[in-house]
Every structure is written in structure tokens, then in C-alpha cells.
KEKOLTI-751253 format. One record per residue (C-alpha): residue number from 1; residue in three letters; x, y, z. Coordinates in nm, 4 decimals, decimal comma. Each point is the difference from the previous one (the first is absolute). Layout:
BEGIN
(atom NUM; ala; (X; Y; Z))
...
END
This chain:
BEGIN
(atom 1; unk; (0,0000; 0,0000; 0,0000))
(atom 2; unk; (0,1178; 0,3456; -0,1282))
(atom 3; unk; (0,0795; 0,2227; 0,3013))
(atom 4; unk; (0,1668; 0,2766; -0,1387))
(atom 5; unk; (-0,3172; 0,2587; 0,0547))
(atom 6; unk; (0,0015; 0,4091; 0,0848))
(atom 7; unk; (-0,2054; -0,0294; 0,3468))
(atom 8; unk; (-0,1226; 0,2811; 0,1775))
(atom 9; unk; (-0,1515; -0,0918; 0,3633))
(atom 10; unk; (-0,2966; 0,1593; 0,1480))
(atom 11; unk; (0,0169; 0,1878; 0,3275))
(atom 12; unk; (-0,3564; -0,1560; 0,1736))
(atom 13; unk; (-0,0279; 0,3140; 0,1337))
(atom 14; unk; (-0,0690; 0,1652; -0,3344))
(atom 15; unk; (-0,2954; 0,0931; -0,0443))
(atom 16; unk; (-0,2450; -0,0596; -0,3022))
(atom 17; unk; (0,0047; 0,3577; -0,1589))
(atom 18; unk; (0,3714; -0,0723; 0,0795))
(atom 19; unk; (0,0330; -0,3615; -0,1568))
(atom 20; unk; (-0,1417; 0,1527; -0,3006))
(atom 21; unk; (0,2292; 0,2057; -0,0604))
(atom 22; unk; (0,2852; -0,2147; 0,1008))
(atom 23; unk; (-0,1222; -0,2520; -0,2701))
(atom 24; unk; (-0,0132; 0,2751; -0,2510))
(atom 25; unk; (0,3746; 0,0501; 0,0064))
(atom 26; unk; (0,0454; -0,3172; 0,0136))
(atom 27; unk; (-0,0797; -0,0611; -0,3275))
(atom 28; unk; (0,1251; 0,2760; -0,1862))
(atom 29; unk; (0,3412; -0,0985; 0,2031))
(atom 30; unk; (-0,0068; -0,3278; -0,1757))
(atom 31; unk; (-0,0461; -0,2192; 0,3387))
(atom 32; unk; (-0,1661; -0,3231; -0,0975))
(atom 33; unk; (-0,0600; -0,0940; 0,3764))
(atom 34; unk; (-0,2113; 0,1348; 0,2972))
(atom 35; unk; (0,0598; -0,1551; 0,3334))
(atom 36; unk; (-0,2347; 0,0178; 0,2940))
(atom 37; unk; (0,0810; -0,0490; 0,3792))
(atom 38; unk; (-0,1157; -0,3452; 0,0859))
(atom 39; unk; (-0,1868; 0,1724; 0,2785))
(atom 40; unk; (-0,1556; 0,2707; -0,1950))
(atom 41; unk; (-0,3563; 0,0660; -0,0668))
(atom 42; unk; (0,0562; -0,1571; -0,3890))
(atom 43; unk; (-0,0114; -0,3178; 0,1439))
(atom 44; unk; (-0,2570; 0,0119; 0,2767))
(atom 45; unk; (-0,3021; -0,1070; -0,1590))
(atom 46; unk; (-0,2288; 0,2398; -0,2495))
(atom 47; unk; (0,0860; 0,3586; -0,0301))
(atom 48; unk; (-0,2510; 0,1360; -0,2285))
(atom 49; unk; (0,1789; 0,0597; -0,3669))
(atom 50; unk; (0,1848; 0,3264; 0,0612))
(atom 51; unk; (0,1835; 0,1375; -0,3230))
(atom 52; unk; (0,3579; -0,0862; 0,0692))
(atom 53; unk; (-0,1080; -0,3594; -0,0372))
(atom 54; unk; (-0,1690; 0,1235; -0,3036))
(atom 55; unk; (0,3239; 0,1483; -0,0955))
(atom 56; unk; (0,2196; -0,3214; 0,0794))
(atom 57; unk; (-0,2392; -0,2211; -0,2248))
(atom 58; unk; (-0,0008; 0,2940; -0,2768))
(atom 59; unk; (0,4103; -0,0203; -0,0081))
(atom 60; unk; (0,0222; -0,3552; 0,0412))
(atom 61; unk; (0,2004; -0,0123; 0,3136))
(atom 62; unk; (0,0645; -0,2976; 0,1790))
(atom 63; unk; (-0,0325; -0,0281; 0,3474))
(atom 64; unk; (0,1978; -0,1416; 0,2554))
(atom 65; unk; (-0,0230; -0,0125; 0,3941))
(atom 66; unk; (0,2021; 0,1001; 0,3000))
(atom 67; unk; (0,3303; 0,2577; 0,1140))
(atom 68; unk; (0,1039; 0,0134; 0,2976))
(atom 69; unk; (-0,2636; -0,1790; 0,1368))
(atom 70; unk; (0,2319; -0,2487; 0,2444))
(atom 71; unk; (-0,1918; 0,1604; 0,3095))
(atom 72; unk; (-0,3215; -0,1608; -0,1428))
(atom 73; unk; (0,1270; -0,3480; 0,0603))
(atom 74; unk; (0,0764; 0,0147; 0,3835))
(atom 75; unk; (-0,2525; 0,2438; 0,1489))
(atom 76; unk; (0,1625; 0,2720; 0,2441))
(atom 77; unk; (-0,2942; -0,0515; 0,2425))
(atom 78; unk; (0,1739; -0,3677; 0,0974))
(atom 79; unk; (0,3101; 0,1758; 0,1514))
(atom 80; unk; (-0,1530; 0,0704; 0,3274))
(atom 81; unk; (-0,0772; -0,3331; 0,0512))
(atom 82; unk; (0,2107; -0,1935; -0,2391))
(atom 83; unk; (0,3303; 0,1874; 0,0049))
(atom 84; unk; (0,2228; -0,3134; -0,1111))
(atom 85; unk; (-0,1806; -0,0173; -0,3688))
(atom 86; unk; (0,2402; 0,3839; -0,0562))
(atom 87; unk; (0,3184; 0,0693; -0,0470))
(atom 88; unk; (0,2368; 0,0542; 0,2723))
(atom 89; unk; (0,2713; 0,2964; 0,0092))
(atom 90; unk; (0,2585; 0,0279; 0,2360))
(atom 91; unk; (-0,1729; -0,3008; 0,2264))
(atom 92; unk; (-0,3459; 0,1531; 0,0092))
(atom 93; unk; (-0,2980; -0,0381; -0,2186))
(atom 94; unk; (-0,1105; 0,2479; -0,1889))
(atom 95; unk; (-0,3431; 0,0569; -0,1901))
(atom 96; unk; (0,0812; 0,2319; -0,2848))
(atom 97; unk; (0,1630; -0,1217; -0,3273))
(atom 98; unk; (-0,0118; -0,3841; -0,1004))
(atom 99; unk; (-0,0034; -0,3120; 0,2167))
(atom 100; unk; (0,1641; -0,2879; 0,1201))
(atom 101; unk; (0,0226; -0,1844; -0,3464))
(atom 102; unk; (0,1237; -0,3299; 0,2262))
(atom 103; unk; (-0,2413; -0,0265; 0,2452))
(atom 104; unk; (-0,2262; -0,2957; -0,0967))
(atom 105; unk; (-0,3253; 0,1601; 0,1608))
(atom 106; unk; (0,0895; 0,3087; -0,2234))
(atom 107; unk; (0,0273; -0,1921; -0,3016))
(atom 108; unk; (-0,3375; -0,1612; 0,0460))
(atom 109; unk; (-0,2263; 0,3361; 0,0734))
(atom 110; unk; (0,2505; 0,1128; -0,3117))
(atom 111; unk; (-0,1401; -0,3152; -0,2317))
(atom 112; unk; (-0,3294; 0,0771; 0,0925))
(atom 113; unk; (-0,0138; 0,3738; -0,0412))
(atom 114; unk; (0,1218; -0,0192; -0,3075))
(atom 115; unk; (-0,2222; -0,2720; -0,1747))
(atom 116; unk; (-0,2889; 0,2652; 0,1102))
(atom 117; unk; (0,1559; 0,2911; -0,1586))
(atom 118; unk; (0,0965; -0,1709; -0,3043))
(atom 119; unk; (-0,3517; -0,2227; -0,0166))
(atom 120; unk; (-0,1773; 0,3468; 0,0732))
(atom 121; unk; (0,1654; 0,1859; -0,2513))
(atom 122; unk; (-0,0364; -0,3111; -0,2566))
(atom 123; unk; (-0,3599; 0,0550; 0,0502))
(atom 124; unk; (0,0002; 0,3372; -0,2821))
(atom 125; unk; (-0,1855; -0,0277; -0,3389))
(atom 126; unk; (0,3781; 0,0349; -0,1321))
(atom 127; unk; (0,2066; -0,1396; 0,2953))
(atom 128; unk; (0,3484; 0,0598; 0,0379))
(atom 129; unk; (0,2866; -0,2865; -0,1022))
(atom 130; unk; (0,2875; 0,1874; 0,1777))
(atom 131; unk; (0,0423; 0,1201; 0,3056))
(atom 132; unk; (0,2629; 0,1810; 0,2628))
(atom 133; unk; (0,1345; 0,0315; 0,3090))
(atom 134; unk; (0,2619; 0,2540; 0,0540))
(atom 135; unk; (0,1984; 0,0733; 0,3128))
(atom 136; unk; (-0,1697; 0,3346; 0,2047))
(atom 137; unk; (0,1706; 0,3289; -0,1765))
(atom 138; unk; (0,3363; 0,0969; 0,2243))
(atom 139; unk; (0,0056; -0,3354; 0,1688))
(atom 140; unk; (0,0980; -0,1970; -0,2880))
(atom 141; unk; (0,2448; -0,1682; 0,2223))
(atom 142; unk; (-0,1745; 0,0031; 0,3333))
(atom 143; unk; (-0,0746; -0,3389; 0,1082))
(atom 144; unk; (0,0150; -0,2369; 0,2447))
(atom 145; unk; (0,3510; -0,0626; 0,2201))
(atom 146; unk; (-0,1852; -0,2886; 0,2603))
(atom 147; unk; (0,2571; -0,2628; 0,0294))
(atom 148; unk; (-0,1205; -0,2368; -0,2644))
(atom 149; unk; (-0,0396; 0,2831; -0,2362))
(atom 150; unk; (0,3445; 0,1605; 0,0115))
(atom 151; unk; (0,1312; -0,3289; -0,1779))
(atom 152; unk; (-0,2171; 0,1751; -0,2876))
(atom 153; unk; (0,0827; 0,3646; -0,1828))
(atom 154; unk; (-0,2575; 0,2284; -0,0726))
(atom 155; unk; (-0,0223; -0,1068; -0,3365))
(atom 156; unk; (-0,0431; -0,3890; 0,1046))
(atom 157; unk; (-0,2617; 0,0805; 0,2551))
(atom 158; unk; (-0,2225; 0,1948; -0,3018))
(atom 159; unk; (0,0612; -0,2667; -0,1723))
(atom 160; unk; (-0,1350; -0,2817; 0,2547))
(atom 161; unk; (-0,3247; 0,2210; 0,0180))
(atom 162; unk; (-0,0356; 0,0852; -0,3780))
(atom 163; unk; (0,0436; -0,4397; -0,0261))
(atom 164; unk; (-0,2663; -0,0266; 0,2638))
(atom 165; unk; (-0,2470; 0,2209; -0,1563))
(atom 166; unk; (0,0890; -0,1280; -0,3448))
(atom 167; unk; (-0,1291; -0,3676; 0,1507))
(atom 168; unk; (-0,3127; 0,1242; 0,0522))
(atom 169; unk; (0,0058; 0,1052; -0,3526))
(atom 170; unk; (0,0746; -0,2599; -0,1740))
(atom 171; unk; (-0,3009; -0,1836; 0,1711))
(atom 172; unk; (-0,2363; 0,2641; -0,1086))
(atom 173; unk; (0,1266; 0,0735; -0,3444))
(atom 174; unk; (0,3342; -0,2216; -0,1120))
(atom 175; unk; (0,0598; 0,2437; -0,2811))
(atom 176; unk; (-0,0702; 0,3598; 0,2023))
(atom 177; unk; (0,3737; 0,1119; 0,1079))
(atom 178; unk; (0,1407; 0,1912; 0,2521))
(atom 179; unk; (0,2880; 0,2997; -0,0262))
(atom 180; unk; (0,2830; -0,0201; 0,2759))
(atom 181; unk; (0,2082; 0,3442; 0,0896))
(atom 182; unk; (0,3097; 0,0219; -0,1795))
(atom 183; unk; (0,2677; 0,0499; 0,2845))
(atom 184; unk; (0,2504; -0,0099; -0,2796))
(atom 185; unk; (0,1550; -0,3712; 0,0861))
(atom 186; unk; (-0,1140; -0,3750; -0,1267))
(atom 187; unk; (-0,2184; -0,1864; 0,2636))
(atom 188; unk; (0,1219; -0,3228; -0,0825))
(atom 189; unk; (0,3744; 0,1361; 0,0371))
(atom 190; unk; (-0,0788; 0,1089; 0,3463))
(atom 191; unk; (-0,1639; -0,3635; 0,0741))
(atom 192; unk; (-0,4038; 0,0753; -0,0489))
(atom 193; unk; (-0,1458; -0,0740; -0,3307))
(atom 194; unk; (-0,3255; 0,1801; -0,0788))
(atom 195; unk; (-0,2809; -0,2297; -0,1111))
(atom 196; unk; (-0,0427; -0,0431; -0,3773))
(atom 197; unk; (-0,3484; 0,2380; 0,0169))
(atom 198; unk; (0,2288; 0,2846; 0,1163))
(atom 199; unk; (0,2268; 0,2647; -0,2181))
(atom 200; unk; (0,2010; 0,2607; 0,0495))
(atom 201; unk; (-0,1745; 0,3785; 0,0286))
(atom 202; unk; (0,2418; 0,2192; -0,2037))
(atom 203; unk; (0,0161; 0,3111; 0,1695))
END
């Protein structure tokens, strides 16, 4: 599958007049691609037939799903009661930016989160094939430093959740794929090989 395409993600917080607009230039930019937040309003069931969908039919865009939606698969609520599903820096846990990607309890609310995203937005007239997780903006490299995670660089560890949420997937949908963050080093060199639904996000 051809992934070399001119995305432009979608702030959720933009608004429709906003979207519009956004999807105008778009298209006189030459972007082939419109991404939405995994958690935005796109996805969450009908929402009328505003005109930038109108507009993304019109220019033939195609659609795909997610950003840097990694807080969507462990909710931040859990910390208070759950604090060894996140990441730990400088021997505490701490509840903004990633997880524990180790943590077997993690990986399981992680599996299951994302087969709802993905399965919810699946459930489009035009559903998405590809999808993303990228690492939170500024905290590329902020993850977990617990003791069985510092075996594991910041790279591995996004890897080991990308691989978890690209199981759940390839369950739903064994040709959908997932983009990975490009740290700018081979997985496999550094010992974790992403799953064969996964590719590389160009920046």
C-alpha cells in the first residue's frame, strides 16, 4: 500500500466554520489527505452533514484517523487509582505524557481501547484504512524509566505500544495499517520489530 500522501491533521478543536475553511486550503494546497483526532466529534456517531464534509467528498480526499491521540488509549482518570499502568520518572509515577508500555495490565486496557476507537471509527460510510498514533508534541521522548522499562529507549517503548495497538488492528481489519513516529533509527536494529500492519510516519 502506497503511503507516500500530503496529510494535513485536524485540530478537534476546530470548529465547523473553521474546518471549512481548513479543507478549502487543503485542496488548493494539493493535500490528498485529511486526518481526524480519533477522539474527535468526526467519529462520534452522526453529525448532521456540515459543508466541510461536503467539501472533503467534493475534492476527493481520503480520510484517515488519529494524531496524537496516545492519551486516548490509557485514560488519565485511572492514575489516581491505577498509578502503575504510567510511566515513571525519576522513581515516581507520573500521569501526563504516555504510559508504562511494559506493564501487562497497561497493555490490556491499551488492546481494548484501541479495538473501540478503531471499530468506532470503522463504523463511517467511508471508513478509514490507516490510522496514527504519534508521541504527545514536546515529549516525543518522554516515557517510561520503571525498572523493566529502562531496558527499553524511547523509541522501543513507542514501538511496544504502536505493536499492541496494531494487534487489535489486525483483528478488526488485517489490511487497515498503522503509522509509527519516526525517531530517526531502525526498530529492528535497536531489538523491537514493528508488526507488519505498521509503517513509518515520514515527518
Amino acid at each position: 500500500m502506497k503511503q507516500e500522501r500530503k496529510r494535513l491533521f485536524i485540530d478537534k478543536k476546530n470548529s465547523a466554520k473553521e474546518r471549512e475553511e481548513i479543507i478549502k486550503w487543503a485542496a488548493e494546497n494539493m493535500y490528498d489527505t485529511v486526518v481526524f483526532s480519533l477522539g474527535d466529534r468526526f467519529f462520534k456517531g452522526a453529525i448532521g452533514n456540515p459543508k466541510y464534509v461536503k467539501l472533503i467528498k467534493r475534492h476527493s480526499l481520503i480520510i484517515e484517523a488519529g494524531g496524537r491521540d496516545f492519551p486516548l488509549l490509557l485514560p488519565r482518570r485511572l492514575f489516581f487509582l491505577h498509578r502503575d499502568l504510567f510511566r515513571m520518572e525519576q522513581g515516581k509515577r507520573k500521569q501526563a505524557h504516555h504510559f508504562c508500555p511494559t506493564n501487562p495490565k497497561t497493555t490490556a486496557i491499551i488492546t481494548e481501547r484501541a479495538r473501540y476507537l478503531f471499530a468506532r471509527a470503522m463504523q463511517k460510510v467511508t471508513p478509514p484504512r490507516i490510522f496514527h498514533f504519534i508521541p504527545d508534541e514536546g515529549h516525543e521522548t518522554t516515557w517510561c524509566a520503571c525498572p523493566a522499562c529502562r531496558a527499553f529507549s524511547p523509541a522501543e517503548q513507542n514501538i511496544i505500544a504502536i505493536n499492541t495497538a496494531a494487534g487489535a488492528l489486525a483483528k478488526l481489519d488485517p489490511e487497515a495499517r498503522l503509522s509509527y513516529y519516526d525517531f530517526g533509527t531502525e526498530p529492528e536494529a535497536e531489538g523491537i520489530t514493528p508488526r507488519e500492519n505498521t509503517f513509518r510516519l515520514k515527518a
